[in-house]
N, C-alpha and C positions, 0 to 999 in steps of 0.2 A: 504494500500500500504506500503509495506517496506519500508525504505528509509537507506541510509549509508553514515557517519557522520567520519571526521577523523579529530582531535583533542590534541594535547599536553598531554600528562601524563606524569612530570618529564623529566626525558632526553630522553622519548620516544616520540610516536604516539600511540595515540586510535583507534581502528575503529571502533566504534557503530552501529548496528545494529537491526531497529528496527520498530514494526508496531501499537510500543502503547499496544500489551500487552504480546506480546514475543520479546525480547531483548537478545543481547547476546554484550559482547566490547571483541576484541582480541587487541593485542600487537604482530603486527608483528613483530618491532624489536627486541621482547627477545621471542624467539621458536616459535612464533605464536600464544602465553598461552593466552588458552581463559580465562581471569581474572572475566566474572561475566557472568552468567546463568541467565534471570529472563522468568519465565514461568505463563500462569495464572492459578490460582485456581477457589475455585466457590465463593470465596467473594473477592477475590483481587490478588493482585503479586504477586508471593513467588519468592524471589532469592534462589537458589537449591546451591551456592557453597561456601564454605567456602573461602571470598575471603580477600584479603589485604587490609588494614584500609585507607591504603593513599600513595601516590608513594612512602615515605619515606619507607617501608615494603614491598613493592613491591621488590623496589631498592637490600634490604635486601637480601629480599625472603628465609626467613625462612618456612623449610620443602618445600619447591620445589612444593608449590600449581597449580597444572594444568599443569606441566611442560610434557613437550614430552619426552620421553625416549628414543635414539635413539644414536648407533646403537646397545643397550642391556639395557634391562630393569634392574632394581634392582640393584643386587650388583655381583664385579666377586671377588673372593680370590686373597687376596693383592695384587690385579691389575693387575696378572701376569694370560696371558693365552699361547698357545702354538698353533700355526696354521701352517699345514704345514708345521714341522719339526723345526720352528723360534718361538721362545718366544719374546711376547712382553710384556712390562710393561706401565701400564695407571697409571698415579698419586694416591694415596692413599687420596681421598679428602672427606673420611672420618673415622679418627684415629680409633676410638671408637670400630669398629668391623672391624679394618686390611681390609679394604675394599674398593676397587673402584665403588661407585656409580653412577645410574642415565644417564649414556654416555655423550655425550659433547656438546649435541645441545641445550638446554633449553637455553641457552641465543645469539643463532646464529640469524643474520637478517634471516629473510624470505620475500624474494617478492611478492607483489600483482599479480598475474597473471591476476585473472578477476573478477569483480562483476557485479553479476545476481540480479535484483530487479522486485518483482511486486507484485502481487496482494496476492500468495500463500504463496511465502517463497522465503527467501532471498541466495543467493550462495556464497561461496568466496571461491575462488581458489588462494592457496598462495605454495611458491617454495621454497627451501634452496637447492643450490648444493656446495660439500663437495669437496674442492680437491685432499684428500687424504694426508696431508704436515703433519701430526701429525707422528711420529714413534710410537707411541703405536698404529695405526690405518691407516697404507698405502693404504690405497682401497678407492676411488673415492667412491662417491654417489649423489644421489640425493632423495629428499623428497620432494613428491606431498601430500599435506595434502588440504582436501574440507570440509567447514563445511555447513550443510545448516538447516535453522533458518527456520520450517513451522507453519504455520497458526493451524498446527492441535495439538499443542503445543508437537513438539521437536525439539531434535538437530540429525541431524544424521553430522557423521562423517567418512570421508574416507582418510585412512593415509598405504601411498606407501613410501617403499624404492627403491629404483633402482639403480645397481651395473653401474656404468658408467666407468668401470677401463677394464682394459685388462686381470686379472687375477680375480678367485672366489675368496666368500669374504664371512666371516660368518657376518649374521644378524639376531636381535630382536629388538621390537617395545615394547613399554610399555605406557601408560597414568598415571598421579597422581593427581588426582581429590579429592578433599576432601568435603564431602555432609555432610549438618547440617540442622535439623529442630527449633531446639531453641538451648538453650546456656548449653544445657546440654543431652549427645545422648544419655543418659542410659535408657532416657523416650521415648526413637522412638524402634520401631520394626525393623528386620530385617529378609530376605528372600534370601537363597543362593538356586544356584543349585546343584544337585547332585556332590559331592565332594569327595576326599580325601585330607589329609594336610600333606604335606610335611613335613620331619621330616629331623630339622637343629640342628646345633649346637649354643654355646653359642654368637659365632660371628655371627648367621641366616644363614647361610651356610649350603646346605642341605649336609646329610650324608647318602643319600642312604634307600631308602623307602619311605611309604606312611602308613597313617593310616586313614579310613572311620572317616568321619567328617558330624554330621546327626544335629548339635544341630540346628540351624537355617534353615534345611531343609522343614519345615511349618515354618509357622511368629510368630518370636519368640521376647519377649522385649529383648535389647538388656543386659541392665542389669548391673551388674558389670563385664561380660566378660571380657577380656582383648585379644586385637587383635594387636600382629607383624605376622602376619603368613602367607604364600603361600599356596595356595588351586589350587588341578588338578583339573578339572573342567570334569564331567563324559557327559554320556547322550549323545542328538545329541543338536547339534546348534538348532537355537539362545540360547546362554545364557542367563539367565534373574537374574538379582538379584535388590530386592526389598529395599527400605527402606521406612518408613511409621511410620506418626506423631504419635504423642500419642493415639490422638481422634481414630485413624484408619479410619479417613476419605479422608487422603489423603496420594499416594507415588508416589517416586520417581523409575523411573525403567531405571534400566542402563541393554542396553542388547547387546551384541556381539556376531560378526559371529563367524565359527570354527575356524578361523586363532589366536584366541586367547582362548587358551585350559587354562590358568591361571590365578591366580586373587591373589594377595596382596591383604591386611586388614588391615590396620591401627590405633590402635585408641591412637592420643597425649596423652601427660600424663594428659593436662587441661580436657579432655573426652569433647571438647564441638563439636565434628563435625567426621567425619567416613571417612579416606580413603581406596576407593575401586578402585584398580589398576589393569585394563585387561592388561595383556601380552600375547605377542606371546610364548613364551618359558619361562622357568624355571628361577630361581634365580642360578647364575652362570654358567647359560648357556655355557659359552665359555670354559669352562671347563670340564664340565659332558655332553654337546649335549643335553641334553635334552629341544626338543621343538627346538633346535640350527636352523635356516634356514643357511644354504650356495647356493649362490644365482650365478651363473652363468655371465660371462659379456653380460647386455643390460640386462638381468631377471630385473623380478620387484613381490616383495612380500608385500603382508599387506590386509586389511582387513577394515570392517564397526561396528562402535561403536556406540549408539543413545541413547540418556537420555532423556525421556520423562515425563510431571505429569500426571498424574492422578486421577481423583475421586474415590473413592473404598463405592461401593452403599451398603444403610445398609442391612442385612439380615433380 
């Protein structure tokens, strides 16, 4: 039986979710960040996410671990985008590459709507509505996000925006999940889908194109690669992209409907853990369209994400 547990973390609340051997803890107060994954294996627990040491790092939140991306994923050129003949300007809140990152909701409350407990898997229905009061972002919204914790070890994830304004309104959705199998990723494998990469400049800003990207197309060690990159995602739905321990006896599989045709790569400088980031749209979306939704008033856009483990049987 499931059971849900809500508890102090620092200046937040926990909500634990759990049945003894699938677990999951969100932070409704800061974006709903689901802060720790644990799924079972065939000899024990594996925690799947690269998570924060103690609230004091949380608090922090260096690199934006699990954070929602919302209402545009990635980064837009120096915050400045143009909708509808009006230019608006988002904070530059991150110097480095002249760039407005991540959107504004990873640390917004989200309400509990509802939680579903039993024998299967566990539900949680949680809300954030947006009033529109930011001038870099006048358009009302709302965000239905549902995570649900099953028996058959995963997560599935269902994340809606909803134009609640009177006038249309561009939107993108993004996830930043960082996955690690031990304290150094260069020894895990990795499995992409069908791809091309996005071809940016020195701030990640793409510039127009695309280039066939095959290397991890079979499971490939990860290696000394080195990954900032955006990947268009080809093929039909579901996405799937793999990650897988050393032994190759176990992965990770993060897989996504068509509503997220993109995917960020990440890998820190420390190289100890992989972030793989679904997006709806493109890195500057608000600018080039690309992927851009413009969402109609009462519309509602977004899609289902689900990270599952796996055994991977010997040959």
């Amino acid at each position: 039986m499931f059971t849900a547990n809500i508890s102090p973390y620092g200046s937040f609340e926990c909500l634990h979710i759990t049945n003894g051997k699938q677990s999951c803890k969100i932070i409704p107060d800061f974006g709903a960040n689901l802060m720790s994954l644990q799924l079972e294996g065939k000899d024990k627990i594996y925690e799947l996410l690269d998570r924060y040491e103690n609230t004091e790092a949380f608090q922090a939140h260096r690199w934006s671990k699990s954070d929602w991306l919302i209402p545009y994923p990635n980064r837009i050129k120096d915050g400045k985008y143009t909708y509808e003949g009006t230019q608006y300007h988002f904070e530059l809140n991150h110097p480095r590459t002249e760039s407005s990152i991540h959107g504004f909701c990873k640390n917004k409350k989200f309400d509990i709507k509802e939680i579903v407990l039993n024998e299967d898997f566990a539900q949680v229905d949680l809300f954030y509505n947006y009033n529109g009061n930011l001038n870099a972002f006048p358009f009302p919204f709302e965000v239905n996000l549902q995570y649900i914790l099953s028996k058959n070890n995963s997560l599935e994830i269902y994340i809606y925006i909803k134009n609640t304004g009177e006038n249309k309104m561009p939107a993108g959705i993004g996830w930043h999940p960082y996955f690690k199998w031990s304290e150094n990723i260069e020894v895990s494998f990795l499995q992409m889908p069908a791809c091309n990469r996005v071809e940016v400049d020195h701030n990640l800003i793409p510039v127009g194109g695309e280039k066939l990207y095959d290397k991890f197309l079979s499971l490939n060690q990860i290696g000394e690669t080195k990954f900032d990159n955006c990947f268009h995602l080809a093929g039909n739905a579901p996405f799937k992209t793999r990650l897988t321990n050393a032994e190759k006896s176990l992965q990770v599989e993060l897989q996504t409907d068509k509503n997220f045709p993109y995917l960020q790569v990440f890998i820190p400088p420390d190289r100890h853990c992989i972030a793989l980031e679904p997006m709806t749209c493109n890195v500057n979306a608000f600018n080039n369209k690309e992927g851009l939704k413009i969402l109609s008033p009462g519309e509602n856009f977004g899609g289902k994400i689900s990270v599952s483990l796996q055994e991977i049987a010997k040959a």
